[in-house]
N, C-alpha and C positions, 0 to 999 in steps of 0.2 A: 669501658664497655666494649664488649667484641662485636664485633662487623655483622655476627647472627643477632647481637640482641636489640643494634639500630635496627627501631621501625623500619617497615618498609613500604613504599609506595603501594595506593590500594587498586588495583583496576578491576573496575567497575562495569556495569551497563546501566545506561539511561532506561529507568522505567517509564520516565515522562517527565515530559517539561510542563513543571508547574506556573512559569511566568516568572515571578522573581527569583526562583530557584529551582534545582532540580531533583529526583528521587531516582536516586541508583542502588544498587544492589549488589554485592557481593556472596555469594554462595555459604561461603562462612563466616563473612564478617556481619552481613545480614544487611539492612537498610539502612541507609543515610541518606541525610539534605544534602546538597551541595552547588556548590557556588563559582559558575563556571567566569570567567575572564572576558573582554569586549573583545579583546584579541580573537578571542575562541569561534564568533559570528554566533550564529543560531545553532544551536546543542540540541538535537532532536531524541525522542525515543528509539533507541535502538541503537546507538551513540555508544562506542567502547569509551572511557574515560581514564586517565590515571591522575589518583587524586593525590594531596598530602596523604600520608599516615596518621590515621588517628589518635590524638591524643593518650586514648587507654589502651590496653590488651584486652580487656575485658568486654568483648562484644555479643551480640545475641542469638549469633548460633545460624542465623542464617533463616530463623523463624517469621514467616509472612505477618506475623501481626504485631509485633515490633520493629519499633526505629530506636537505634541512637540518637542520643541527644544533639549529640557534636554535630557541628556542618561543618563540612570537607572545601579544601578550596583546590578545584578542579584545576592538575599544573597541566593537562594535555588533554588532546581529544585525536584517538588514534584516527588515522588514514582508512574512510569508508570505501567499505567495496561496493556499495552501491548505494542511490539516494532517491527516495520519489519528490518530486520536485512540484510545484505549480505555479503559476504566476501571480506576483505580488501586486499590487495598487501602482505598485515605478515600474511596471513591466521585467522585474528580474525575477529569477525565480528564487521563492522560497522553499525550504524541505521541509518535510512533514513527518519522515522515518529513515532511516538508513540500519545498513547492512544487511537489507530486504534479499531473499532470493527467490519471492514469487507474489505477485498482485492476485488477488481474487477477485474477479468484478463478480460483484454480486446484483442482478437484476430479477423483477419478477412483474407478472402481468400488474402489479398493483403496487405500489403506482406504475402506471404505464412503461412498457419496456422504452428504454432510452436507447437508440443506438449509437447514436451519437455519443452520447456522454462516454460507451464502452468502447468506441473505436479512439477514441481521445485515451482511455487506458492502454488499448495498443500500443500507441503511440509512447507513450509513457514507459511501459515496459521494457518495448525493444530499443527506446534508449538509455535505460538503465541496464540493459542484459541482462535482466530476471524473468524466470515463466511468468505466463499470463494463463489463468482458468478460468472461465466464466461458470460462475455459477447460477442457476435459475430455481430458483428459490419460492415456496408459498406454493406448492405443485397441487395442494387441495383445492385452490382457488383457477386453475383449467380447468372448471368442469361445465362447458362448452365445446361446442366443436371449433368457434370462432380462436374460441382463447389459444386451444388446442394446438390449433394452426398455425395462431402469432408463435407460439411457444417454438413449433419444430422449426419454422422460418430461420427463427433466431439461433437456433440449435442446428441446424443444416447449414447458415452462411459460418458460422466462426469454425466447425468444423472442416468445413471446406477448406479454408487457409490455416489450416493446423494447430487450431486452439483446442485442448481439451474444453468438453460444455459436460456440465454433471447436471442432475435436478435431483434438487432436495429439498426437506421441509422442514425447519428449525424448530417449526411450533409442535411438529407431533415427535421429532427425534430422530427424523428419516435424513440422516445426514454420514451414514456409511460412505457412498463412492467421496465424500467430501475430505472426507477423517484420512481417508487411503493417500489422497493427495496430498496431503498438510506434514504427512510422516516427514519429519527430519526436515522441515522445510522451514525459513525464514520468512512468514506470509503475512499480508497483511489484509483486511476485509475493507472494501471500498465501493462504494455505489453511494445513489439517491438517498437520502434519507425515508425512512418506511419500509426499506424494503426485506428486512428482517434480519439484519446482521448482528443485532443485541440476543435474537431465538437462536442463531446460527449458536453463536458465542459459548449461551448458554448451554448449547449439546455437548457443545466440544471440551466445555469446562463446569463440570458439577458442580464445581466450589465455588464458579465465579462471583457468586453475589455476597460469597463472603470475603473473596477478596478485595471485590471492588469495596466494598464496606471501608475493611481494615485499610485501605488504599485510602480515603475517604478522610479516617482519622489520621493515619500518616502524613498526607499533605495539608490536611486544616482547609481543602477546598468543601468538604462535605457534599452534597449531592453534587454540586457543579464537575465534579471528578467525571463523570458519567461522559462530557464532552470534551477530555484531554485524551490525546492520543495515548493509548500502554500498552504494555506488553506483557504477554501471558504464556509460560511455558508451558507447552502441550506434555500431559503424564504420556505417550507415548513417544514422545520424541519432537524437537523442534518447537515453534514460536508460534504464538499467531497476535497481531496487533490490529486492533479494533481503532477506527478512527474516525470522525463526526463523520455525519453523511453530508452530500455537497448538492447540491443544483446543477453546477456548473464546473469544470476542472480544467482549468486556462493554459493553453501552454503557449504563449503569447512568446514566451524568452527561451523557443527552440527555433531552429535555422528551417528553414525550406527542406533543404538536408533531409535535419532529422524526422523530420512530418511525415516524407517521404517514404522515409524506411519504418516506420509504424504501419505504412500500407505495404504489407509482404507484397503481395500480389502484383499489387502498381509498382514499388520499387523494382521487381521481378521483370516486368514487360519493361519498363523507361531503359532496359540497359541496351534493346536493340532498338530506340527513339534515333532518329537521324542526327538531331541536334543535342549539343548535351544538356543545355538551359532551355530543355523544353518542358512546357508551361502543362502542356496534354489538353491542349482547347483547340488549337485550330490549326495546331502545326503541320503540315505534310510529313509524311511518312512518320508520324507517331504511331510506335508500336502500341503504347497505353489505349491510344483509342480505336485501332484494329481490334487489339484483346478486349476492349467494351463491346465492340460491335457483336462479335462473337459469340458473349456471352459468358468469356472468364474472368472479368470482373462484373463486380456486384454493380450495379446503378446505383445503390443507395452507398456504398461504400467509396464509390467516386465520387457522387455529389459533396459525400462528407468530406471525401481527402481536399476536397476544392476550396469547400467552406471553414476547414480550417487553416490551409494555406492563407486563403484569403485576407482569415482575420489575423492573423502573424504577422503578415507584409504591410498589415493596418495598426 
């Protein structure tokens, strides 16, 4: 046999991690199971992989609503360029997606805007070195002046420290500024549970519930699919990955450090702080807390950066 007609190694992407095994995909060889190594640690969606070669030649073309049969035994898992991470029950962090190159917080007056929860994405982002956009989402549902107002607040502080904020509305289709963003982009959609990222999904992907379907029958999870992280190629260009919504988003297993530089702003002022291990509470000559006094940080953005240092050092 010549050197062209040994099989050759199949690389892959992680559609998602099913629990005992995983579903990747190859362009033309099309879907397969596979069966990643302890060595490997936790194999996430978004996960380049290089598996065995398949058994046959005979594969399915690359078609969304078949799998082969065969399961693959995963020899590698390439080197991520980037990972969202969050903290595990042992304080370490776990990941959730890799080779991301943009977070979408998606929040909306309903359930209640979280800031917190979105300033913990900050944090996340800039220590991953991928964009961060917030999206505000359910924009039928401001019709208030009250609402209104929470909506701009929210949309005037992340602006302020150089977050793109789009509004848009998954449920009627109003999700243009959103699409612009996502072009060519490695993104994944993350917020509260409720707040519309299954309507978002649905704009951005017409097919998707016949994907999620055929996804459905390919894993053998059937409806439960609906709460594993996947990934979904955008017809325009780029990725977009859907993933449970959370309450909570831990970053318990990042450094003071990194917390730190999640607050652009505060990491910004601390560099002319007098001390370098200053804390920004009662130090003298803290620049942080001059630039509070001031006005160019946020009070609710301080409070928060405090309240999660806090709980890190705890």
């Amino acid at each position: 046999m010549s050197t062209s007609d040994t099989p050759q190694p199949l690389q892959a992407r992680v559609i998602a991690n099913l629990g005992i095994e995983l579903l990747v995909y190859h362009p033309q060889a099309g879907y397969f199971h596979a069966q990643p190594m302890k060595k490997h640690g936790l194999v996430v969606c978004g996960d380049e992989v290089i598996c065995d070669p398949p058994a046959t030649t005979e594969h399915s073309s690359g078609n969304h609503t078949d799998v082969n049969a065969e399961t693959l035994r995963v020899r590698q898992v390439n080197t991520r360029n980037s990972v969202l991470q969050r903290t595990d029950r042992r304080g370490h962090g776990k990941p959730i997606a890799a080779n991301l190159t943009q977070l979408v917080a998606v929040t909306a007056i309903k359930p209640p805007f979280d800031p917190l929860l979105i300033d913990r994405y900050t944090i996340a982002a800039r220590h991953m070195g991928v964009k961060l956009v917030l999206a505000i989402n359910k924009t039928d549902l401001l019709d208030t002046p009250e609402k209104q107002t929470q909506a701009d607040d929210i949309e005037h502080l992340y602006q302020s420290i150089g977050y793109p904020v789009i509004r848009c509305n998954g449920k009627s289709g109003d999700t243009e500024a959103l699409a612009d963003l996502l072009k060519d982009e490695t993104s994944i959609l993350v917020g509260q549970s409720g707040v519309g990222k299954s309507s978002i999904l649905n704009c951005m992907l017409p097919e998707r519930s016949a994907k999620t379907g055929a996804l459905s029958e390919l894993s053998g999870l059937g409806r439960h699919t609906t709460t594993v992280t996947t990934w979904y190629d955008l017809p325009d260009g780029g990725a977009l990955i859907d993933s449970a919504g959370v309450r909570q988003f831990a970053l318990e297993h990042l450094s003071d450090v990194d917390i730190e530089a999640g607050f652009v702003e505060i990491a910004n002022a601390s560099a002319d702080c007098r001390f370098r291990d200053c804390r920004h509470l009662v130090e003298p000559d803290c620049a942080v807390l001059s630039a509070l006094h001031r006005g160019e940080i946020s009070q609710q953005r301080y409070e928060h950066f405090q309240s999660i240092s806090t709980q890190a050092a705890g």
